[in-house]
N, C-alpha and C positions, 0 to 999 in steps of 0.2 A: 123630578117629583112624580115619579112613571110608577115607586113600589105596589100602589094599591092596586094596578091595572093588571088584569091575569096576563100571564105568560104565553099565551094563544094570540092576544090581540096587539104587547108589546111587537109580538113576531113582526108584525105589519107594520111597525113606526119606523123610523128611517133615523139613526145617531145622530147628532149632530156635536156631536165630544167633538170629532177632526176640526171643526169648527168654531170652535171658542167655546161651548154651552155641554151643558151635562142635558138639556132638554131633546128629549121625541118628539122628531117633526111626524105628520099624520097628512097621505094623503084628504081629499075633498072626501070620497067615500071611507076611509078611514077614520077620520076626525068623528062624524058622523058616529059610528057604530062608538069611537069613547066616547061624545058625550051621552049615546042610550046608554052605555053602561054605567057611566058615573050619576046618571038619571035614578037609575035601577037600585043604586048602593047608597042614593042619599046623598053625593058630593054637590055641594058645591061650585060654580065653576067660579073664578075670581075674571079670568081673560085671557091673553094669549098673543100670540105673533104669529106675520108671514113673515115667509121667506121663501123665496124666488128659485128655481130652478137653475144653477149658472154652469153651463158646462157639464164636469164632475162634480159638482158641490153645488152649496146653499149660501143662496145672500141675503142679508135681514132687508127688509120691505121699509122697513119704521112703520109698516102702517099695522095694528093692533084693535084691540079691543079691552074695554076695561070694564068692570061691574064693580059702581061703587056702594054697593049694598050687600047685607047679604041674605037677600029672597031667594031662598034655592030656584024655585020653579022660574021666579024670572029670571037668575041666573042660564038655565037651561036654556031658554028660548032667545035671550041676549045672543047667547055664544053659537046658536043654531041659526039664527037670523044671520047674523055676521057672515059666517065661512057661506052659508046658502048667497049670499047677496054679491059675496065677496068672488066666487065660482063662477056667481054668473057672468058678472060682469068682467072677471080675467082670464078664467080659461084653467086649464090641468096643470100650468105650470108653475103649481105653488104648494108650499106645503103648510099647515098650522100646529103652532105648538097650542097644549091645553094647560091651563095654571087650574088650579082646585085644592081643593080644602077639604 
């Protein structure tokens, strides 16, 4: 669910098709710069997944974030608190998918 995302910033997601999901995983500074865009254009964010660094590939985390409302502005700061909290305490070796609306 990546179509509304410009083609500049898609560049920078990383597939994860080879891996079961039609979802863009998003480096820590990545993720970041989507949610200012989706900020910017009014999305909403609903939530999203890690997934782990394994080797060649990505492995689902299970661990996630969910927004069960839909306040945009708290949506933004939900999904920005998370991946910030989430970075600090694991490190570069993960990537986030973004769910939005």
């Amino acid at each position: 669910m990546n179509e509304n995302i410009p083609q500049e910033i898609q560049k920078k997601g990383i597939s994860l098709q080879k891996f079961g999901t039609n979802d863009i995983g998003w480096t820590y500074l990545n993720a970041l710069e989507v949610i200012d865009y989706l900020k910017n254009n009014y999305h909403t964010i609903l939530g999203g997944d890690v997934y782990k660094k394994n080797g060649n590939g990505y492995t689902l985390t299970y661990d996630n974030w969910y927004i069960n409302e839909s306040d945009f502005d708290k949506s933004i700061q939900i999904s920005k608190n998370y991946i910030d909290h989430y970075h600090e305490q694991n490190g570069e070796e993960f990537i986030y998918t973004i769910i939005y609306k």
